[in-house]
C-alpha positions, 0 to 999 in steps of 0.5 A: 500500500502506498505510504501516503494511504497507509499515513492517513489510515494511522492519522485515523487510528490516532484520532479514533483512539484518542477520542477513546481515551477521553471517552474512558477518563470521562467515564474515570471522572464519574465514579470514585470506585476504586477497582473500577478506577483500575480497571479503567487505568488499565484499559486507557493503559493498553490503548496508550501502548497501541496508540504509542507503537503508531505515533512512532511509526507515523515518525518513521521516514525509511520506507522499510522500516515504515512498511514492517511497522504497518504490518506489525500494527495490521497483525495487532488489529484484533487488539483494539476488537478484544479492548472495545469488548473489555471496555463494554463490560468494564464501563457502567454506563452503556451509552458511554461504553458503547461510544468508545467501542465505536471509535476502536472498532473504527480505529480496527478497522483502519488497521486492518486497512494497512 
């Protein structure tokens, strides 16, 4: 795939998942649950680690290395699927949890377009 066409579909996962991770620190403001607090730290925590693997390789400017970095990230998709289902059993709000599984599984989709 062109880099340019693979560049823009990393500009999309970092925006669906950012828009996530606001979504669950919201969800974090709302409750003073201690063990859900935790479980919310680790969910923001492995979209943070996705979200860290493609802002590097959106800084990646040698094209082999850029092409093994996308076909890494291709291969982790299923990643964000299992974390939009993890976040709908772990947020407590439906309408909440359900909006954050709409921006990872937009943000899965646009890896599995790489």
């Amino acid at each position: 795939m062109k880099q340019a066409s693979a560049r823009q579909h990393l500009n999309d996962i970092v925006a669906n998942i950012r828009a996530a991770e606001l979504l669950l620190v919201q969800a974090s403001r709302q409750t003073s649950d201690l063990e859900l607090l935790i479980k919310l730290h680790i969910e923001y925590s492995a979209l943070d680690s996705y979200l860290s693997q493609v802002l590097h390789t959106l800084a990646l400017s040698d094209e082999a290395f850029f092409t093994t970095a996308t076909d890494a990230l291709k291969q982790q998709c299923g990643v964000l699927q299992q974390e939009a289902e993890d976040i709908g059993v772990t947020v407590p709000d439906f309408d909440l949890a359900s909006e954050i599984a709409r921006y990872l599984a937009q943000a899965s989709q646009s890896a599995a377009m790489l």
